[in-house]
PDBQT receptor file of N, H, CA, C and O in Angstrom, charges set to zero:
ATOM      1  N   UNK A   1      38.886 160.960   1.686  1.00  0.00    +0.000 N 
ATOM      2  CA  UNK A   1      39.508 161.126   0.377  1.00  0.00    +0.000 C 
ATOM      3  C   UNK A   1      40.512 160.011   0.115  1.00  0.00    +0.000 C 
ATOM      4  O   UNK A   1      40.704 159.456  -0.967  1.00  0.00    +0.000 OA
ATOM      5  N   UNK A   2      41.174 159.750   1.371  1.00  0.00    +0.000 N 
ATOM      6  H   UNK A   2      41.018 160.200   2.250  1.00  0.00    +0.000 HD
ATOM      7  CA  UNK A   2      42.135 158.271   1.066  1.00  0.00    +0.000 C 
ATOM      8  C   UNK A   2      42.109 157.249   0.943  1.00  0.00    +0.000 C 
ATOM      9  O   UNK A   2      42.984 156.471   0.562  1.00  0.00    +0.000 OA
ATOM     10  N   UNK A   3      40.675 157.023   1.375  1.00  0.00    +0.000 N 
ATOM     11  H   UNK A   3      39.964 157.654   1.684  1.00  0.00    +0.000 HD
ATOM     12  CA  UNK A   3      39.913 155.564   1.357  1.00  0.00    +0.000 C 
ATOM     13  C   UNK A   3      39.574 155.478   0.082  1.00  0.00    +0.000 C 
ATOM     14  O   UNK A   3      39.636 154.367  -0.443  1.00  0.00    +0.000 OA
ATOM     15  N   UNK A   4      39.130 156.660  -0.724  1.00  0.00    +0.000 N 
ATOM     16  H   UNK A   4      39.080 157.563  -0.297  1.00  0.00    +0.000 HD
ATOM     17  CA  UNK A   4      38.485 156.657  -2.336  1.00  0.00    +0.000 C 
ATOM     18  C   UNK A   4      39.642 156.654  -3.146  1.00  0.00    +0.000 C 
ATOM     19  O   UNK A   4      39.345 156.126  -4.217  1.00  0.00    +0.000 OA
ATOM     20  N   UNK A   5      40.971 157.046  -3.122  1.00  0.00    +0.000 N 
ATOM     21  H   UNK A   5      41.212 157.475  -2.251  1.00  0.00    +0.000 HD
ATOM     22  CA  UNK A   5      41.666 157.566  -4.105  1.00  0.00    +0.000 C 
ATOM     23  C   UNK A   5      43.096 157.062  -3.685  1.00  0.00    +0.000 C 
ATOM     24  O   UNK A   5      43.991 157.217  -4.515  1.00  0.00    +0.000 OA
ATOM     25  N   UNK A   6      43.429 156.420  -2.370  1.00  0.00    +0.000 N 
ATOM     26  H   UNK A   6      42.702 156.294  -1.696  1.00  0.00    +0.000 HD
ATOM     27  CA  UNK A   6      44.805 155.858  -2.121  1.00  0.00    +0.000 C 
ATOM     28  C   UNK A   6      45.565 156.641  -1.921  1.00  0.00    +0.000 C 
ATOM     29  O   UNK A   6      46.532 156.197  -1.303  1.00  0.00    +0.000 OA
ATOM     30  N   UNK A   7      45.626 157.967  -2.225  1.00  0.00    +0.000 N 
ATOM     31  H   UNK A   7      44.840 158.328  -2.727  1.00  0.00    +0.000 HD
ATOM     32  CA  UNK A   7      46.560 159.130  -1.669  1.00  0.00    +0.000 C 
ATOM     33  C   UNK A   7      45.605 159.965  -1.082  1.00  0.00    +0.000 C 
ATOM     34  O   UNK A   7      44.379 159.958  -1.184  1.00  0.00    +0.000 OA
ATOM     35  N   UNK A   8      46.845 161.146  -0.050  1.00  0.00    +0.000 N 
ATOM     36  H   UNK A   8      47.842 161.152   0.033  1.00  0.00    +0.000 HD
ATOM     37  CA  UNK A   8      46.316 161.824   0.893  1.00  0.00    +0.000 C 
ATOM     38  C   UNK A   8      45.611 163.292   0.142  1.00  0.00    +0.000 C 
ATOM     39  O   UNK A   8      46.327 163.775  -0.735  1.00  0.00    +0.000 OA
ATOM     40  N   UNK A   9      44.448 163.934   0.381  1.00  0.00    +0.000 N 
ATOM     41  H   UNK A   9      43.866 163.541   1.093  1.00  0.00    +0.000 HD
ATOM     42  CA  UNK A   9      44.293 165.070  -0.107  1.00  0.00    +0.000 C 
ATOM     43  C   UNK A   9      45.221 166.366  -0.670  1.00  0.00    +0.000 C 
ATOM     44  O   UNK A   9      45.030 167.274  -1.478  1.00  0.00    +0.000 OA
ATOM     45  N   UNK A  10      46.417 165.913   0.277  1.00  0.00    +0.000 N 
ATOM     46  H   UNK A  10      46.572 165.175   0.934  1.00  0.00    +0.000 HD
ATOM     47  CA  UNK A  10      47.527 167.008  -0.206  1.00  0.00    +0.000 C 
ATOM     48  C   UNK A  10      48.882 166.900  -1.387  1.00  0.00    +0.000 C 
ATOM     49  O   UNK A  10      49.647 167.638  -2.008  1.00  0.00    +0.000 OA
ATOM     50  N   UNK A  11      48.491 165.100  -1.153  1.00  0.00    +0.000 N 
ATOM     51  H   UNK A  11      47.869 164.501  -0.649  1.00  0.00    +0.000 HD
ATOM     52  CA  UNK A  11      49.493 164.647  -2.165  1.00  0.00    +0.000 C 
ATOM     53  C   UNK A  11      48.635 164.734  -3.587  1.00  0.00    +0.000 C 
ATOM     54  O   UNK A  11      49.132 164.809  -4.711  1.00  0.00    +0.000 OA
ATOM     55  N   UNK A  12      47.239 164.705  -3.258  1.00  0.00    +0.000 N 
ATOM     56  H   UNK A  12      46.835 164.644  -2.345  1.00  0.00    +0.000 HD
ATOM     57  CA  UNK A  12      46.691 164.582  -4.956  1.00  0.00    +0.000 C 
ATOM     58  C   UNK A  12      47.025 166.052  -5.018  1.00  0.00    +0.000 C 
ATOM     59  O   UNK A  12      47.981 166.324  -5.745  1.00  0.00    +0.000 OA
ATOM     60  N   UNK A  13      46.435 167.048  -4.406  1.00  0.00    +0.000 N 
ATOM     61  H   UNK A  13      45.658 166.827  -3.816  1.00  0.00    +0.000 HD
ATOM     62  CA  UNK A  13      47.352 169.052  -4.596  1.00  0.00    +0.000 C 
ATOM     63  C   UNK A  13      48.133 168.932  -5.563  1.00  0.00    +0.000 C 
ATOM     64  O   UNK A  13      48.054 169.290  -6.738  1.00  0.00    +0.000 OA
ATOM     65  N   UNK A  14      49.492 167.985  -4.530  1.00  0.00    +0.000 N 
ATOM     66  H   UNK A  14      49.556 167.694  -3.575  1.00  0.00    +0.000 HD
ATOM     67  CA  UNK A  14      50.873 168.381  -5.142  1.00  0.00    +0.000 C 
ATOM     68  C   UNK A  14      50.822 167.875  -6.983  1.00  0.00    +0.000 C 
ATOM     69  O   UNK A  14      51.091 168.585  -7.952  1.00  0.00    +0.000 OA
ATOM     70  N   UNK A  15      50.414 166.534  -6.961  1.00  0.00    +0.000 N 
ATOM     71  H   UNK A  15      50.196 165.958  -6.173  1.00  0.00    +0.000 HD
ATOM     72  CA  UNK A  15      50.108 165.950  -7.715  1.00  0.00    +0.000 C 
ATOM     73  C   UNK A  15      49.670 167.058  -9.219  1.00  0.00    +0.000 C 
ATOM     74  O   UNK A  15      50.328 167.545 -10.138  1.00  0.00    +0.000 OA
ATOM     75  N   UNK A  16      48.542 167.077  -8.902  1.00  0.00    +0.000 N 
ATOM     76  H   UNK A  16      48.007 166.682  -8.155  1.00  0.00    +0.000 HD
ATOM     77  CA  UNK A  16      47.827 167.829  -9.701  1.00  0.00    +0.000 C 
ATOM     78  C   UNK A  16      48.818 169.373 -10.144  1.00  0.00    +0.000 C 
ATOM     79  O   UNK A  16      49.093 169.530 -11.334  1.00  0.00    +0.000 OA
ATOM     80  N   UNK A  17      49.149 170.109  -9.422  1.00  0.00    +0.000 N 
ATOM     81  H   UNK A  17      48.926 169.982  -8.455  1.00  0.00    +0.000 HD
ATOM     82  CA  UNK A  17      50.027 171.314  -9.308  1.00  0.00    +0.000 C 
ATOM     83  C   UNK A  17      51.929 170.721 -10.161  1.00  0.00    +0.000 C 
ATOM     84  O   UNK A  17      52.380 171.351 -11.117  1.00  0.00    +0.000 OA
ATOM     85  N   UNK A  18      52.202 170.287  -9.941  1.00  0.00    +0.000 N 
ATOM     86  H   UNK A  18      51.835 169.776  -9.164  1.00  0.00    +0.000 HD
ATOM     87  CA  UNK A  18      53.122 169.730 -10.540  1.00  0.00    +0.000 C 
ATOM     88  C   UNK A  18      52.942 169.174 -12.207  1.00  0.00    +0.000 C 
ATOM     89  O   UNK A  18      53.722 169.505 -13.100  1.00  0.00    +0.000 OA
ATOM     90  N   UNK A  19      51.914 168.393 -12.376  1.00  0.00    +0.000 N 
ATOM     91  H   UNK A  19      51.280 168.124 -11.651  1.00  0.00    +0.000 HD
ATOM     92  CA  UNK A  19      51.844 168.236 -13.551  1.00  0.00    +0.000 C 
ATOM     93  C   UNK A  19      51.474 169.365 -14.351  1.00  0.00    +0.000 C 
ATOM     94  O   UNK A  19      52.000 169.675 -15.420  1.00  0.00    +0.000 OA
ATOM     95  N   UNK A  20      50.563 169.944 -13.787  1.00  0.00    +0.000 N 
ATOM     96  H   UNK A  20      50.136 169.692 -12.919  1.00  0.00    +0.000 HD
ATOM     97  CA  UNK A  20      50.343 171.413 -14.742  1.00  0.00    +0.000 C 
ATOM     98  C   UNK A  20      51.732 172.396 -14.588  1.00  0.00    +0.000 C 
ATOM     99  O   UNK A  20      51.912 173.080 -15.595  1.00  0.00    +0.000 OA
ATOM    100  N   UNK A  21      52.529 172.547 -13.740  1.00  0.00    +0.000 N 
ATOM    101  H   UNK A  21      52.382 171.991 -12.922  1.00  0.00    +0.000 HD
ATOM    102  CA  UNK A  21      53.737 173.136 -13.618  1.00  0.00    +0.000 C 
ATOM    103  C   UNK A  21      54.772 172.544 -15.219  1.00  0.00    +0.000 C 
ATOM    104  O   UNK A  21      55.455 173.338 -15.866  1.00  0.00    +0.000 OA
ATOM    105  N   UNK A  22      54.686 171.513 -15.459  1.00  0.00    +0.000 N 
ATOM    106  H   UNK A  22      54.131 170.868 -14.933  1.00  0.00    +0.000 HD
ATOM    107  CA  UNK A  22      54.804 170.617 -16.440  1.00  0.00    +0.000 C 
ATOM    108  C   UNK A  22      54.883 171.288 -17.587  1.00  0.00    +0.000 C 
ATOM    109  O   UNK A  22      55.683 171.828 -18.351  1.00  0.00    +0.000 OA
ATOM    110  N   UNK A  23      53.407 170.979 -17.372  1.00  0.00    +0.000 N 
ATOM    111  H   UNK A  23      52.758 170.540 -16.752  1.00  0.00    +0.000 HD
ATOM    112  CA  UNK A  23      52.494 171.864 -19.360  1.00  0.00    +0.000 C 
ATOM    113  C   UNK A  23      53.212 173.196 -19.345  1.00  0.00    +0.000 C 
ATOM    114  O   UNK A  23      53.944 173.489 -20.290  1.00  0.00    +0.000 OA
ATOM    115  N   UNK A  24      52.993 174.263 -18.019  1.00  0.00    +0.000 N 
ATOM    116  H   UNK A  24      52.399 174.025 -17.251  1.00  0.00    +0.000 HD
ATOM    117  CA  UNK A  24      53.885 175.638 -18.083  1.00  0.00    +0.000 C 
ATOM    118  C   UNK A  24      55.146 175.338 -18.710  1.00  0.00    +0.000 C 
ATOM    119  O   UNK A  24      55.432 175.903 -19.766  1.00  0.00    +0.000 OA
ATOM    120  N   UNK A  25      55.994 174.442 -18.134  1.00  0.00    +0.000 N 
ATOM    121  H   UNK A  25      55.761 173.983 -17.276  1.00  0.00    +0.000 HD
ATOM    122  CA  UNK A  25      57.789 174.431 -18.315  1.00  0.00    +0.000 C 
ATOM    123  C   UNK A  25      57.596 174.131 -19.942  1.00  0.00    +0.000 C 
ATOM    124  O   UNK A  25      58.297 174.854 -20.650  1.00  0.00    +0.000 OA
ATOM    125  N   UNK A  26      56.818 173.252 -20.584  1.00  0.00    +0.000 N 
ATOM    126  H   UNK A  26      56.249 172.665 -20.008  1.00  0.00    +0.000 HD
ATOM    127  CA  UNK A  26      56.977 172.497 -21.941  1.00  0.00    +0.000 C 
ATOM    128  C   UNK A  26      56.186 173.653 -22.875  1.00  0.00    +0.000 C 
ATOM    129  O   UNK A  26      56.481 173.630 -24.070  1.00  0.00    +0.000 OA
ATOM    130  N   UNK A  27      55.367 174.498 -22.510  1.00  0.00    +0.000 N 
ATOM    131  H   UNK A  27      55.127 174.517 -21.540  1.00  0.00    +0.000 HD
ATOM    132  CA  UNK A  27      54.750 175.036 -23.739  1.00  0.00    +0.000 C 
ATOM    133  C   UNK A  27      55.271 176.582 -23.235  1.00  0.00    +0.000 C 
ATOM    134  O   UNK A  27      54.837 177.400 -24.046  1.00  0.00    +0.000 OA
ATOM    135  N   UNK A  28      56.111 177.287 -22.089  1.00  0.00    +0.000 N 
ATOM    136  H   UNK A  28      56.463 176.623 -21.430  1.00  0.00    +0.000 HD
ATOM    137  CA  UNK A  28      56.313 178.747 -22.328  1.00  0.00    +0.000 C 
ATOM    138  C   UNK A  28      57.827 178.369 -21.752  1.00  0.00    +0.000 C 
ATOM    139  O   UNK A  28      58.291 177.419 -21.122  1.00  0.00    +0.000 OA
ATOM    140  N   UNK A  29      58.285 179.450 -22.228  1.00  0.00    +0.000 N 
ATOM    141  H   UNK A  29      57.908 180.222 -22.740  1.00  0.00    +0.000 HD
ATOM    142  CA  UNK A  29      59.552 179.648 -21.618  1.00  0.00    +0.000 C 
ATOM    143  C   UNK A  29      59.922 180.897 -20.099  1.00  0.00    +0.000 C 
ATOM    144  O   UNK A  29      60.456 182.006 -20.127  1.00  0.00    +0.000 OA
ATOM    145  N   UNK A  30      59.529 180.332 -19.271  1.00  0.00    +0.000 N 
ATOM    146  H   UNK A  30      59.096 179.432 -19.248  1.00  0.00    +0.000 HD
ATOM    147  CA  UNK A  30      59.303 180.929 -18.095  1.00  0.00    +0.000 C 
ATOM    148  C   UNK A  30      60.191 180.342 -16.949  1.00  0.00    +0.000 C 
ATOM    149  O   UNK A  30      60.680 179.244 -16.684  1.00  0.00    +0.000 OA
ATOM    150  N   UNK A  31      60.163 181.825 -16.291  1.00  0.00    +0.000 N 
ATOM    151  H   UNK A  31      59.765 182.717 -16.507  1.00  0.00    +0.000 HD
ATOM    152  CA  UNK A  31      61.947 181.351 -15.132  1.00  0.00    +0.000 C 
ATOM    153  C   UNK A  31      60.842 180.479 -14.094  1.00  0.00    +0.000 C 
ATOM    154  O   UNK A  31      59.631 180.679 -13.999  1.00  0.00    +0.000 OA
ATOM    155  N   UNK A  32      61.608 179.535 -13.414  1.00  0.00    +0.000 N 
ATOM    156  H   UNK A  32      62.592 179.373 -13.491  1.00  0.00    +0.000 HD
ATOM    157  CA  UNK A  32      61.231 178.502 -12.585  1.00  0.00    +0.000 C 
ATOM    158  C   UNK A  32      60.390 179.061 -11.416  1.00  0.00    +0.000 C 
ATOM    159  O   UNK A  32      59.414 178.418 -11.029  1.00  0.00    +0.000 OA
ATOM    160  N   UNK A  33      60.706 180.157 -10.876  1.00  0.00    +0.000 N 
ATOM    161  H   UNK A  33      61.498 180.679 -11.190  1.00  0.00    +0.000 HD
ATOM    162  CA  UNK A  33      60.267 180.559  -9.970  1.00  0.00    +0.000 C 
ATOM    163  C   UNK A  33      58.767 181.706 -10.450  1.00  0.00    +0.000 C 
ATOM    164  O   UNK A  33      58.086 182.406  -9.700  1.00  0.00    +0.000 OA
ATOM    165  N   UNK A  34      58.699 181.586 -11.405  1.00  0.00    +0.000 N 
ATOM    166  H   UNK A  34      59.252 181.018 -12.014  1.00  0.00    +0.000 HD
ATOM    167  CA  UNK A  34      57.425 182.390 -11.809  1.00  0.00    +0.000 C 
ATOM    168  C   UNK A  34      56.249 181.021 -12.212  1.00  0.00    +0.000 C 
ATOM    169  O   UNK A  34      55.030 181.155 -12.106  1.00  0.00    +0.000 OA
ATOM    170  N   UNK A  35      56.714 180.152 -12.529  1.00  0.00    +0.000 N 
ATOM    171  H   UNK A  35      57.704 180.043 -12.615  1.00  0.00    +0.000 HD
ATOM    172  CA  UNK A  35      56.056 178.467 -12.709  1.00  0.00    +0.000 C 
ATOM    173  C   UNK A  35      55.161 178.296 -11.243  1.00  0.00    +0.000 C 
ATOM    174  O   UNK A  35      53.944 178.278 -11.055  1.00  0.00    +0.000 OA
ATOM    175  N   UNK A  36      56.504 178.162 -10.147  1.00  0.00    +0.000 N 
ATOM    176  H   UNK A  36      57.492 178.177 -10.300  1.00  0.00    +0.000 HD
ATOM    177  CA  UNK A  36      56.054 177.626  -8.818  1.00  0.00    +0.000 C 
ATOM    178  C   UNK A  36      54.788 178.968  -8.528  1.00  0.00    +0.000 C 
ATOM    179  O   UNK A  36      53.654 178.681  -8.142  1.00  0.00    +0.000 OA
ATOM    180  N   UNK A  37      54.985 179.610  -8.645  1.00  0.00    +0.000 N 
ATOM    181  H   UNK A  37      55.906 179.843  -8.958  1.00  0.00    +0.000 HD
ATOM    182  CA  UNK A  37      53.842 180.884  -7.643  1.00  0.00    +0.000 C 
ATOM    183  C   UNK A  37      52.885 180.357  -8.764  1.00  0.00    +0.000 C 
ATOM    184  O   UNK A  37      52.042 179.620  -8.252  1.00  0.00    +0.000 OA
ATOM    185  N   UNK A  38      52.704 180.498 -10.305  1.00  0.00    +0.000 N 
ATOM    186  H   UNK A  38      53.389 181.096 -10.720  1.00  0.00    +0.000 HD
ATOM    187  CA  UNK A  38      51.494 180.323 -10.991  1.00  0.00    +0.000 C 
ATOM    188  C   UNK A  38      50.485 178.569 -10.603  1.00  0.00    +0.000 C 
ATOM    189  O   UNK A  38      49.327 178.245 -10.866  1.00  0.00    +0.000 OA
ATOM    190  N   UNK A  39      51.440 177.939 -10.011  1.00  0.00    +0.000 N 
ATOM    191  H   UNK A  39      52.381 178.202  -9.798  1.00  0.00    +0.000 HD
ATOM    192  CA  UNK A  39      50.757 176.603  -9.307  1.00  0.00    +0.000 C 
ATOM    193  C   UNK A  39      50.382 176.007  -7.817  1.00  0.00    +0.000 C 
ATOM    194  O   UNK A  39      49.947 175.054  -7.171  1.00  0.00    +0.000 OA
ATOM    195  N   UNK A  40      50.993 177.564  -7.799  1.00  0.00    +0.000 N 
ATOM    196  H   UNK A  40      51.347 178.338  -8.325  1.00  0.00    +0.000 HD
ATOM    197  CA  UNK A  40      50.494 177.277  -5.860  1.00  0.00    +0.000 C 
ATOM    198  C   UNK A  40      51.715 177.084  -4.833  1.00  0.00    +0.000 C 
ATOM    199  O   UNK A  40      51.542 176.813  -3.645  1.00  0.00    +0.000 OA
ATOM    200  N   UNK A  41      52.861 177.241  -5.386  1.00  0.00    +0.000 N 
ATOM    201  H   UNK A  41      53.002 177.460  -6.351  1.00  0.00    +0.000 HD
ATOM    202  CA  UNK A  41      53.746 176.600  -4.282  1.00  0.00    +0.000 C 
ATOM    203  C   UNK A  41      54.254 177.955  -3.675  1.00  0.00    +0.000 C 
ATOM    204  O   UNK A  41      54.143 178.919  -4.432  1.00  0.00    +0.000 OA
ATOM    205  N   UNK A  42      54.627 178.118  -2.816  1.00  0.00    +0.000 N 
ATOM    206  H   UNK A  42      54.717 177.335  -2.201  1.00  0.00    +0.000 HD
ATOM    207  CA  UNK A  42      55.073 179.174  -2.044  1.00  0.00    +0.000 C 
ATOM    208  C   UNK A  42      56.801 179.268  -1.954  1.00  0.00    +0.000 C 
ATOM    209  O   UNK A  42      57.307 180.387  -1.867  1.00  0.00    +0.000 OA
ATOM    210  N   UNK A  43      57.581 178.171  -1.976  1.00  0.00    +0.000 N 
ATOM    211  H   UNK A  43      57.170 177.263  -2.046  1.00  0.00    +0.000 HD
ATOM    212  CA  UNK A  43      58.478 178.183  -2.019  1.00  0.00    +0.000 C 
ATOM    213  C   UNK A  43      59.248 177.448  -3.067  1.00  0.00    +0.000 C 
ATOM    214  O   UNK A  43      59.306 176.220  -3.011  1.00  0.00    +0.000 OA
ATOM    215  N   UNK A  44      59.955 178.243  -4.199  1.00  0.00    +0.000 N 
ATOM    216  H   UNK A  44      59.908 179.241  -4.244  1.00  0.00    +0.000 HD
ATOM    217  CA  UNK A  44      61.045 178.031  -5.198  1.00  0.00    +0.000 C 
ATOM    218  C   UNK A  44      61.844 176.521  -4.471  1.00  0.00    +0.000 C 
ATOM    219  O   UNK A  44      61.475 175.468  -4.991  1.00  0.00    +0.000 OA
ATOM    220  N   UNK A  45      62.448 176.454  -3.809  1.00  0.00    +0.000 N 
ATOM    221  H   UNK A  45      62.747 177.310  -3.386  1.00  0.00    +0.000 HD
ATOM    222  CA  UNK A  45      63.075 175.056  -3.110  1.00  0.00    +0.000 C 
ATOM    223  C   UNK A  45      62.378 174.035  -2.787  1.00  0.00    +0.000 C 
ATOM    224  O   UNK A  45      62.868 172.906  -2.824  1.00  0.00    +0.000 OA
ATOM    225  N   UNK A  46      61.008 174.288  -2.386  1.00  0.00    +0.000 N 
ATOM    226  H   UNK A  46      60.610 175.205  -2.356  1.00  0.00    +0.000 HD
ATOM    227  CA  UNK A  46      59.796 173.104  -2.464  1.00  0.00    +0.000 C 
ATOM    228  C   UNK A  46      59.762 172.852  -3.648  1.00  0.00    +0.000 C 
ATOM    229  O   UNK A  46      59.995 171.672  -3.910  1.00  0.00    +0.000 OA
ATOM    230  N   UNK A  47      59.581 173.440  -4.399  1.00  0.00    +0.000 N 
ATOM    231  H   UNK A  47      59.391 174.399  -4.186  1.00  0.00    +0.000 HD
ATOM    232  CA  UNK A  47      59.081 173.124  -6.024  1.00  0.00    +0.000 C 
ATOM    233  C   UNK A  47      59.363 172.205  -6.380  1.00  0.00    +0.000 C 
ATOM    234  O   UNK A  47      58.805 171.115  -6.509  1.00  0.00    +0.000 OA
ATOM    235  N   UNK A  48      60.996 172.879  -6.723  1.00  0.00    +0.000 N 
ATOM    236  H   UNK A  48      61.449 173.764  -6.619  1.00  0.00    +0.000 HD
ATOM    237  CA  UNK A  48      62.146 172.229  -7.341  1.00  0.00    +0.000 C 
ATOM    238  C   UNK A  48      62.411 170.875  -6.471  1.00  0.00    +0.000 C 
ATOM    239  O   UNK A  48      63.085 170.022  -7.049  1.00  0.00    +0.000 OA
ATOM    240  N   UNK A  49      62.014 170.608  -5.301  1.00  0.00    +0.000 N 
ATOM    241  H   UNK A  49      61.467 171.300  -4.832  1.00  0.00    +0.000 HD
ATOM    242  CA  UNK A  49      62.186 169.346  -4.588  1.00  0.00    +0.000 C 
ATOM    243  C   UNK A  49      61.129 168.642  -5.260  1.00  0.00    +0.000 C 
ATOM    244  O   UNK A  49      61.564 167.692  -5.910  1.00  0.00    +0.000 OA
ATOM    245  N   UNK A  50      60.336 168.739  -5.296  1.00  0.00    +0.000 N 
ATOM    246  H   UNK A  50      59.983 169.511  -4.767  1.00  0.00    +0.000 HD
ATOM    247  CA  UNK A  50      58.990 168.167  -5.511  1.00  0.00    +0.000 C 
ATOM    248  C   UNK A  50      58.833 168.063  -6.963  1.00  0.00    +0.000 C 
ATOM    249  O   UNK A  50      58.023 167.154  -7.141  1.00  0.00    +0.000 OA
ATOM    250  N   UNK A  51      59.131 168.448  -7.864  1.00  0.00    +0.000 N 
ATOM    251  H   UNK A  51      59.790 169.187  -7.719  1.00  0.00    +0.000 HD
ATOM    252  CA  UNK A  51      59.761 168.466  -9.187  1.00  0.00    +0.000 C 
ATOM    253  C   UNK A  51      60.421 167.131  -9.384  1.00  0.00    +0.000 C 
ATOM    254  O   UNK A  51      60.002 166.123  -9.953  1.00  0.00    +0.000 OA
ATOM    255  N   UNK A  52      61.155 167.288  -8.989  1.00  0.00    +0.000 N 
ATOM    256  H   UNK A  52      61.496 168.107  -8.527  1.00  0.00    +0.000 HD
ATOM    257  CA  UNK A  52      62.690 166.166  -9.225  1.00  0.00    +0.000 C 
ATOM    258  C   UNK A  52      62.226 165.033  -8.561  1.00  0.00    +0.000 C 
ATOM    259  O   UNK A  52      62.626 163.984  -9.067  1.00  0.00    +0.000 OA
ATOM    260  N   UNK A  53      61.528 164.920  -7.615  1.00  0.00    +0.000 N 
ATOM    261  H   UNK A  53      61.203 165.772  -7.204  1.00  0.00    +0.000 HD
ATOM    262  CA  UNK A  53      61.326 163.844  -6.615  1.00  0.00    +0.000 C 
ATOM    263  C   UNK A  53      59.760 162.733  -7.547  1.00  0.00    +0.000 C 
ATOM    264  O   UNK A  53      59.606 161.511  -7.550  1.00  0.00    +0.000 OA
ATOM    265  N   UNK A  54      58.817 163.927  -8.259  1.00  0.00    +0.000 N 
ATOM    266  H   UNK A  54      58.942 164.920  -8.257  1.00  0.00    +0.000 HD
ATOM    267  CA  UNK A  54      58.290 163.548  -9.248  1.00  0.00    +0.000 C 
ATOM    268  C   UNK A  54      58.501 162.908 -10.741  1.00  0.00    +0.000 C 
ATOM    269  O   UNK A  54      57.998 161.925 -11.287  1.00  0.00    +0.000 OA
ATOM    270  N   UNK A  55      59.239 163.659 -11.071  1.00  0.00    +0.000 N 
ATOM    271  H   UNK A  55      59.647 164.457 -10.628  1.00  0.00    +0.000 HD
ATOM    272  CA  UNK A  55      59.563 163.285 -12.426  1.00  0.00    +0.000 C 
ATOM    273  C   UNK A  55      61.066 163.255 -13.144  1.00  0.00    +0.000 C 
ATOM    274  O   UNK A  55      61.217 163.191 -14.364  1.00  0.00    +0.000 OA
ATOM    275  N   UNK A  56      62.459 163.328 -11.900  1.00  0.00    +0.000 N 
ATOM    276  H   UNK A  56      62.337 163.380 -10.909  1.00  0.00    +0.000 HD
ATOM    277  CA  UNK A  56      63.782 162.818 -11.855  1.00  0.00    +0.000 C 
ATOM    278  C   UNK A  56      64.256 164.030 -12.479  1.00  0.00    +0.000 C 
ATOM    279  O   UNK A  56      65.482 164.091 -12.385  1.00  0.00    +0.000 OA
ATOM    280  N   UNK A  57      63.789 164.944 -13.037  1.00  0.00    +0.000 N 
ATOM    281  H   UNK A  57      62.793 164.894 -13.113  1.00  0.00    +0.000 HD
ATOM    282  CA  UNK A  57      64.642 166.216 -13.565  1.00  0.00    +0.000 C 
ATOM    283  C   UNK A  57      64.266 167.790 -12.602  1.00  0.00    +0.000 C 
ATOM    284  O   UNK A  57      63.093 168.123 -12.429  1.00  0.00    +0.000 OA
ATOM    285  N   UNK A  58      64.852 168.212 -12.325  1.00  0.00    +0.000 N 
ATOM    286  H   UNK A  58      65.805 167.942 -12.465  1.00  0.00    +0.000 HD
ATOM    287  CA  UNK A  58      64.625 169.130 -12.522  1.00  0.00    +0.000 C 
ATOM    288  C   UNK A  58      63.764 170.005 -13.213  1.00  0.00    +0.000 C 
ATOM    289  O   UNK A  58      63.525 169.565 -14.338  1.00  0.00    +0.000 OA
ATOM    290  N   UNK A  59      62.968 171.534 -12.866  1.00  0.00    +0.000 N 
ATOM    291  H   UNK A  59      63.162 171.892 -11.952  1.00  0.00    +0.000 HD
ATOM    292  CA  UNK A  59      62.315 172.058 -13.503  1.00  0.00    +0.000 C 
ATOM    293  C   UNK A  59      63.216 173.086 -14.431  1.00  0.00    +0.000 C 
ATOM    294  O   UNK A  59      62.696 173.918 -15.175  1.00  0.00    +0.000 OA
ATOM    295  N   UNK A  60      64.314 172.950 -14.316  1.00  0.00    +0.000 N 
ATOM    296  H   UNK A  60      64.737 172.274 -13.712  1.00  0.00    +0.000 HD
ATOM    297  CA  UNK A  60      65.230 173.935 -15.553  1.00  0.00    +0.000 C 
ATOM    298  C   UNK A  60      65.696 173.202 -16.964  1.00  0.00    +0.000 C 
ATOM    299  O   UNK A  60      65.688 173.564 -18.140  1.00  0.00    +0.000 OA
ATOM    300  N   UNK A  61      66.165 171.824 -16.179  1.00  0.00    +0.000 N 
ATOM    301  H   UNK A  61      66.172 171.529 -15.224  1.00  0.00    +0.000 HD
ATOM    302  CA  UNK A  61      66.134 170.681 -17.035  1.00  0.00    +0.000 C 
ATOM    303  C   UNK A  61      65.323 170.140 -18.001  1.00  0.00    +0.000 C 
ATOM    304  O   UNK A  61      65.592 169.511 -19.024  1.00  0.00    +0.000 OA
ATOM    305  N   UNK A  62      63.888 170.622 -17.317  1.00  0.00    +0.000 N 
ATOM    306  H   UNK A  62      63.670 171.134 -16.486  1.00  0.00    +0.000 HD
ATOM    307  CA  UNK A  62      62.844 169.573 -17.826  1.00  0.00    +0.000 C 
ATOM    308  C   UNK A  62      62.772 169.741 -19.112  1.00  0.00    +0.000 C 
ATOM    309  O   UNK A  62      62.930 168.659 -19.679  1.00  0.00    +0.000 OA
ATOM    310  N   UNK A  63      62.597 170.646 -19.866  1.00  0.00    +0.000 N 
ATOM    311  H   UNK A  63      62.469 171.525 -19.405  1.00  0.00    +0.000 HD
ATOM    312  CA  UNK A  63      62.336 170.474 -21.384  1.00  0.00    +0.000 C 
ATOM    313  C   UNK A  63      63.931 170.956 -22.318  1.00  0.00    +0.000 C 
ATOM    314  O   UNK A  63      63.816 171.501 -23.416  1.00  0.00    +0.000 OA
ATOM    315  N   UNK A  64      64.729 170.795 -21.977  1.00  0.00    +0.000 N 
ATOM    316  H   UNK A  64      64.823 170.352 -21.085  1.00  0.00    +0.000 HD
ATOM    317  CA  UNK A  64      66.058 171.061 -22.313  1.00  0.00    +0.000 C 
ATOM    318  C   UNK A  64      66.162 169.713 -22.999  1.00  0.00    +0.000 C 
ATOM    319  O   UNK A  64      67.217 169.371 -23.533  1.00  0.00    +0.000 OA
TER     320      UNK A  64
């Protein structure tokens, strides 16, 4: 998968799961931690790491 695509199978996951976490935060108004479980993440503090580390805001922030 890394030879075809330059990232690791788990980073395209996160990848993919994060941006749709995205579309959730921008089109409903939903608490952060009901976002992360509807995209797969298991832990509220991963998220939000992985959030910010993606796209520099926060997921409470993000459409504020």
């Amino acid at each position: 998968f890394k030879a075809l695509t330059g990232i690791s199978a788990a980073d395209y996951l996160r990848k993919m799961r994060l941006q749709k976490a995205a579309k959730y935060i921008n089109q409903e108004e939903l608490p952060v931690n009901q976002v992360a479980e509807m995209v797969g993440f298991h832990s509220v503090a991963h998220f939000r790491k992985c959030f910010k580390d993606k796209y520099g805001k926060t997921p409470g922030s993000w459409n504020k």
